[in-house]
N, C-alpha and C positions, 0 to 999 in steps of 0.2 A: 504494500500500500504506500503511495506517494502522498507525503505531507505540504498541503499549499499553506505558504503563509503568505500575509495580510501585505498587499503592498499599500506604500505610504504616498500622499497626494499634498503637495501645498500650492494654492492658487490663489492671488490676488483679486478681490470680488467685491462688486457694488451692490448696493441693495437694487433692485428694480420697484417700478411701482407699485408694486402687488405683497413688494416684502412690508408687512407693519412698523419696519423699525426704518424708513425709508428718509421721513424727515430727523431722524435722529444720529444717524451713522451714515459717515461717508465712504466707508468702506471696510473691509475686514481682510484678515486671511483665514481660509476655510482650510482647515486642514482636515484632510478624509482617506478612511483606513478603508481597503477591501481588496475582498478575497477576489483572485481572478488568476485564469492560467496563464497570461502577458501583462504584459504594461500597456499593451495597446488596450486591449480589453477593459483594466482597470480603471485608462483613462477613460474611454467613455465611457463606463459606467460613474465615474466618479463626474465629470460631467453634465452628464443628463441628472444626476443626484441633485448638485449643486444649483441645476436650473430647476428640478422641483422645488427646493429649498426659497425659491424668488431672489435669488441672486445671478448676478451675470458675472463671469470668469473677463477680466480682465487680463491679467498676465501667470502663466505659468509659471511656478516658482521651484519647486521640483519632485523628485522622484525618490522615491527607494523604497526594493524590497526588503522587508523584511526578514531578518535572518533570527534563529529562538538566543544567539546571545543578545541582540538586539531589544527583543522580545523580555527577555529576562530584565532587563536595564533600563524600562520604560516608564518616566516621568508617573507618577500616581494619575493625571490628568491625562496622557496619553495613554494608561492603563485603562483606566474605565473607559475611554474612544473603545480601544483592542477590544474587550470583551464587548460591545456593545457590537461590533462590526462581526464578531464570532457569533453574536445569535443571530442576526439578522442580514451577515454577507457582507454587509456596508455601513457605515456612519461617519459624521462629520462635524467638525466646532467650528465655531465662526466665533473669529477674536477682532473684534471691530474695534474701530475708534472713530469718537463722534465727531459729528458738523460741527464745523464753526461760519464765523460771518463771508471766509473766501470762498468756502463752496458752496454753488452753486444748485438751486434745489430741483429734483428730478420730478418732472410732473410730465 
């Protein structure tokens, strides 16, 4: 049996009109963990995740699979992502920071 682990996803992302927190944050990094048998895979799924989420992917930030020393050595807060991406294939945090008076508001 071939063990898949969780590849790692970080992208730069705006809120869209439809995200609630849209006039409050100008943007975040969504970082997103899932199980896939490529990186190409991963990315769209992490992707199309990110866009149900009502965020739009701005710039790609990067890549990596995960390896179980990796895995063992995982921030408490990227710990609970992993196990959350273990039940359910996929998950993601979005670590925003708010507007202020230069940007510009998305309507």
């Amino acid at each position: 049996m071939v063990t898949i682990y969780p590849v790692f996803y970080q992208f730069e992302v705006q809120p869209t009109t439809q995200n609630n927190q849209v006039q409050e944050l100008a943007g975040a990094i969504a970082t997103v963990m899932v199980f896939a048998d490529t990186e190409e895979v991963g990315r769209a799924r992490s992707s199309r995740y990110v866009a149900r989420q009502h965020w739009k992917i701005v710039q790609f930030k990067r890549v990596l699979r995960m390896s179980p020393k990796q895995l063992a050595n995982l921030q408490s807060h990227f710990h609970s992502l992993y196990q959350k991406a273990e039940q359910f294939g996929i998950a993601a945090q979005f670590d925003g920071w708010t507007r202020h008076g230069c940007h510009v508001s998305q309507r």
